[in-house]
LOGUDREN-841105 format. One line per field, with one value per atom (N, C-alpha, C): residue in one letter; atom name; x, y, z. Coordinates in steps of 0.001 Angstrom, whole numbers. Layout:
BEGIN
res	A;... $
atom	CA;... $
c1	X;... $
c2	Y;... $
c3	Z;... $
% end
This chain:
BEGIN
res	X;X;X;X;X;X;X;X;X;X;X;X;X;X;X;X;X;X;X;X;X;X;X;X;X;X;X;X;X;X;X;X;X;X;X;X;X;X;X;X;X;X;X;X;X;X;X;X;X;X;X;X;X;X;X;X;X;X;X;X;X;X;X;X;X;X;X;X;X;X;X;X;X;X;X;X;X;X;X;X;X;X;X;X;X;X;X;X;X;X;X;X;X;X;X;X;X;X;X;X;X;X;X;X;X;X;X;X;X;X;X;X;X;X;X;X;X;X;X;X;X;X;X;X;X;X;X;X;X;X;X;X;X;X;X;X;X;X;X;X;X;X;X;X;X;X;X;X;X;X;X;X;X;X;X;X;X;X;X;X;X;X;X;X;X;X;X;X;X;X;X;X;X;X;X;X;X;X;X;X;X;X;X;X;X;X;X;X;X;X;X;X;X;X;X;X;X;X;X;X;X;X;X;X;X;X;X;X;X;X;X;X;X;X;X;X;X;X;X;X;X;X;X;X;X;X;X;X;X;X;X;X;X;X;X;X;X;X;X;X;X;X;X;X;X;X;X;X;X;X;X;X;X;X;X;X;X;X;X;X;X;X;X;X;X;X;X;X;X;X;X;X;X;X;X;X;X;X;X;X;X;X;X;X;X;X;X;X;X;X;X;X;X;X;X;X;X;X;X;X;X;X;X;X;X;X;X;X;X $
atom	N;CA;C;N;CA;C;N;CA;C;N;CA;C;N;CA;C;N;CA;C;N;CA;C;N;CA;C;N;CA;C;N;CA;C;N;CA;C;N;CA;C;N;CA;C;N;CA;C;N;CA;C;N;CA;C;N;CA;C;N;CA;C;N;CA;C;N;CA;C;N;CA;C;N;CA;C;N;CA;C;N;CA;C;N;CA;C;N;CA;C;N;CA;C;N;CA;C;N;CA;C;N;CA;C;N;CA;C;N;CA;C;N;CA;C;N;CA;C;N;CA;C;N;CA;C;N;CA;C;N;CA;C;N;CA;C;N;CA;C;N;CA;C;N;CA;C;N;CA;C;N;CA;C;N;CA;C;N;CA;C;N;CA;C;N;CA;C;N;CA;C;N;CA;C;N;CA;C;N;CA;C;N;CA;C;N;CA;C;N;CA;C;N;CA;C;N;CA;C;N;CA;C;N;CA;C;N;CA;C;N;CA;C;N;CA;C;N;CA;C;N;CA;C;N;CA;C;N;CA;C;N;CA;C;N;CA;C;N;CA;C;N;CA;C;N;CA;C;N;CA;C;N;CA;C;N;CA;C;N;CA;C;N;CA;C;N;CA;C;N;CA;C;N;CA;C;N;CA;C;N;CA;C;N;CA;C;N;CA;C;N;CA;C;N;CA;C;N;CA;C;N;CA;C;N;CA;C;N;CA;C;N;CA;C;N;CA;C;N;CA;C;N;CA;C;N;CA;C;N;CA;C;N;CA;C;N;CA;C;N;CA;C;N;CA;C;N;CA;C;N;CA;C;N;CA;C;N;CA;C $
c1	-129135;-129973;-129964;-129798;-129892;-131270;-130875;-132708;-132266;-131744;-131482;-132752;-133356;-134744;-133951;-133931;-133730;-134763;-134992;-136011;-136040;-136463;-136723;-136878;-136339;-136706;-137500;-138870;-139967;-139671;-138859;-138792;-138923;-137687;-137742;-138191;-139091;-139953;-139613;-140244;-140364;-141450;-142034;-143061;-142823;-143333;-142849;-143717;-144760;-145301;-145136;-144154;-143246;-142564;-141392;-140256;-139402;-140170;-139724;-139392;-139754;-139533;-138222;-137528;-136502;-136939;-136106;-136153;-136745;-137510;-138075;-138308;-138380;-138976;-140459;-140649;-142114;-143227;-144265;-145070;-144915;-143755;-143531;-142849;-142832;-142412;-140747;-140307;-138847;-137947;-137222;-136304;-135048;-134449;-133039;-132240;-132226;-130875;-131206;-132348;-132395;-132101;-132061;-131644;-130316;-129414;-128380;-127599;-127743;-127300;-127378;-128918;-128904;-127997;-127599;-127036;-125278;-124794;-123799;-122911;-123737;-122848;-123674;-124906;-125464;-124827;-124120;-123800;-124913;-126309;-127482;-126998;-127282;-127107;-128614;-128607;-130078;-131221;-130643;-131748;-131979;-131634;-131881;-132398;-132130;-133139;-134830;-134316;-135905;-136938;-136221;-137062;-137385;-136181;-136704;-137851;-137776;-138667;-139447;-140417;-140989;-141797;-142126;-143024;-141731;-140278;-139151;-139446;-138588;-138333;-136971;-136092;-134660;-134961;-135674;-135492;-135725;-136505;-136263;-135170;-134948;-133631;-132039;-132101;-131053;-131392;-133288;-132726;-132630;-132763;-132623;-130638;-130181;-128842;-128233;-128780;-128114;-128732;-129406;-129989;-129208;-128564;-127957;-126645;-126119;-124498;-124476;-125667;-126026;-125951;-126883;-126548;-125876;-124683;-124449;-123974;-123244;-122685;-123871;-125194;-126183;-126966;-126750;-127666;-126631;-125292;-124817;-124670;-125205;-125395;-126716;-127705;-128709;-128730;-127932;-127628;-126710;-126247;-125352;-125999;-126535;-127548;-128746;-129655;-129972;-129150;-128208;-127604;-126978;-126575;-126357;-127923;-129109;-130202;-130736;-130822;-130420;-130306;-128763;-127120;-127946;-128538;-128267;-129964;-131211;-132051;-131619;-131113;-130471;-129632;-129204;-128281;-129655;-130356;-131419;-132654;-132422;-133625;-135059;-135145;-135911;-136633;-137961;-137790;-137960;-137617;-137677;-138494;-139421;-140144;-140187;-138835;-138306;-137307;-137339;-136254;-135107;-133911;-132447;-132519;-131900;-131636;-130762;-129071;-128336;-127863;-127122;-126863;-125445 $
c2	71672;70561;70428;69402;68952;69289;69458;69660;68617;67973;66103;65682;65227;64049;63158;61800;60115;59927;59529;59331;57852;57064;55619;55108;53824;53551;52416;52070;51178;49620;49379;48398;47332;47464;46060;46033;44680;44474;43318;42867;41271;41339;40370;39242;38240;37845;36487;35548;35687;35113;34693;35232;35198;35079;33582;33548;33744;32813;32911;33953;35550;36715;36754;36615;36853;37861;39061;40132;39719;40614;39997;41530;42028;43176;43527;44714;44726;44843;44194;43383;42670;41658;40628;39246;38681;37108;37065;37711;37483;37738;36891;37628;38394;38902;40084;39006;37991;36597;36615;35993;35834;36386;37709;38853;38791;38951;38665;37720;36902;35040;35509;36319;35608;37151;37761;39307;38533;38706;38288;37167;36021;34815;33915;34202;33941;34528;36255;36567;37585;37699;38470;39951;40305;41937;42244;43555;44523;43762;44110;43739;42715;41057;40543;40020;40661;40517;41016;42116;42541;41617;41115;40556;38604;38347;36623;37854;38759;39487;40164;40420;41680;42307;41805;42725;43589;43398;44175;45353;46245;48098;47643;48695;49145;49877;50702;50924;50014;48875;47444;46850;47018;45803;46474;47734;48204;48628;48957;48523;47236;46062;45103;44663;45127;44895;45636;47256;48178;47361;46780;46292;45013;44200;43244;43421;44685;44666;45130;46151;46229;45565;44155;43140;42100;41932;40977;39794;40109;38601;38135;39111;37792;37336;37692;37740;36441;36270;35198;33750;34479;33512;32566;32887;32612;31419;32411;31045;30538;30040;29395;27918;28465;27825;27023;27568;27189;26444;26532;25268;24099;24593;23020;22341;23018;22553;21220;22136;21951;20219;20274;19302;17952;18679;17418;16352;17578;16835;15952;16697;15935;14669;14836;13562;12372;13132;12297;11438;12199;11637;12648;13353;14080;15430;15461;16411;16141;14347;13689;12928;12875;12579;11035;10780;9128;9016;8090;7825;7193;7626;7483;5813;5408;4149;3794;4045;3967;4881;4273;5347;4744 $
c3	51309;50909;49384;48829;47658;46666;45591;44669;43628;44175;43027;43315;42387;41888;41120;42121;41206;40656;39160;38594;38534;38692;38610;37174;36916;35748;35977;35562;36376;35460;34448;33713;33831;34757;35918;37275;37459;38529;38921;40633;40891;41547;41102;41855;42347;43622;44159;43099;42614;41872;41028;40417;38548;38904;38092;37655;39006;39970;41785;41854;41815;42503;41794;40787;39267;39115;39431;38217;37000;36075;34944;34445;33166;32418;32787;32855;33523;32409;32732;31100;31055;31283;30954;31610;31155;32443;31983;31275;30786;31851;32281;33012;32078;33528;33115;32828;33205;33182;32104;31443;30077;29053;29487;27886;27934;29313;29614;29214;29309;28543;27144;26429;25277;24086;25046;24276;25029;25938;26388;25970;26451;25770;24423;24359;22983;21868;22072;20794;20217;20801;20078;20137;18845;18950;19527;19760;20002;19301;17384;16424;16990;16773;17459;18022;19569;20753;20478;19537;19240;18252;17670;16785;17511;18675;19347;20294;20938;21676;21203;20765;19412;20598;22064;22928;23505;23505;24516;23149;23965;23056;23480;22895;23376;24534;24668;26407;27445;26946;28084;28281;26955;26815;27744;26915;27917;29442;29598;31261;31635;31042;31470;32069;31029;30451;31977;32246;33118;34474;34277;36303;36171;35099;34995;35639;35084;35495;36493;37089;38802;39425;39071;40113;39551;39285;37985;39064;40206;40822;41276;41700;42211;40922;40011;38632;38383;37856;37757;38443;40047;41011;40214;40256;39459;37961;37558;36170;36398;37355;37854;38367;39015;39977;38822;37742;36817;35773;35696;34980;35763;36839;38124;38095;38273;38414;36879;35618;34481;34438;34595;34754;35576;36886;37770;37450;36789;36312;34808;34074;32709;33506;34169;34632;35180;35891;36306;35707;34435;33156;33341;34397;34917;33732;33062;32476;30909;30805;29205;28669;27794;27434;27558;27078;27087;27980;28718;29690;28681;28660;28342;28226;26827;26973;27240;27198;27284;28605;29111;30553;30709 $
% end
């Protein structure tokens, strides 16, 4: 028999309540997509992230980053899905203060 203890890292949580049951940092309404997007294809280093986030630590951020590449095809499913959503309200005028004059 094994004497391995998985220690959990509690960082990341979901609520159906928050951010439709989105992974999100725990404390906080941020999701993992978001740090993801904005360290990945934003370009943000660490510093950074810490300073658009001043409530994340580096131990959020990188568990955010490590449960990201865990689940990364349904995590990309996600902003995937958020920018078709995005796309098809921008197409719709849906969302703008002023309806589009020109169309």
């Amino acid at each position: 028999m094994s004497k391995v203890t998985v220690l959990p890292i509690d960082a990341i949580v979901s609520d159906p309540a928050i951010r439709s049951g989105r992974p999100i940092i725990a404390g906080t309404t941020l999701r993992v997509q978001d740090v993801a997007v904005a360290y990945l294809s934003k370009g943000y280093t660490l510093e950074e992230l810490l300073r658009q986030y001043p409530r994340l630590t580096l131990t959020k951020i990188h568990a955010a980053l490590a449960y990201y590449y865990a689940h990364q095809s349904e995590i990309d499913a996600q902003i995937e899905a958020d920018i078709q959503f995005f796309e098809e309200a921008k197409e719709q005028g849906i969302g703008q203060r002023h309806p589009p004059v020109l169309r």
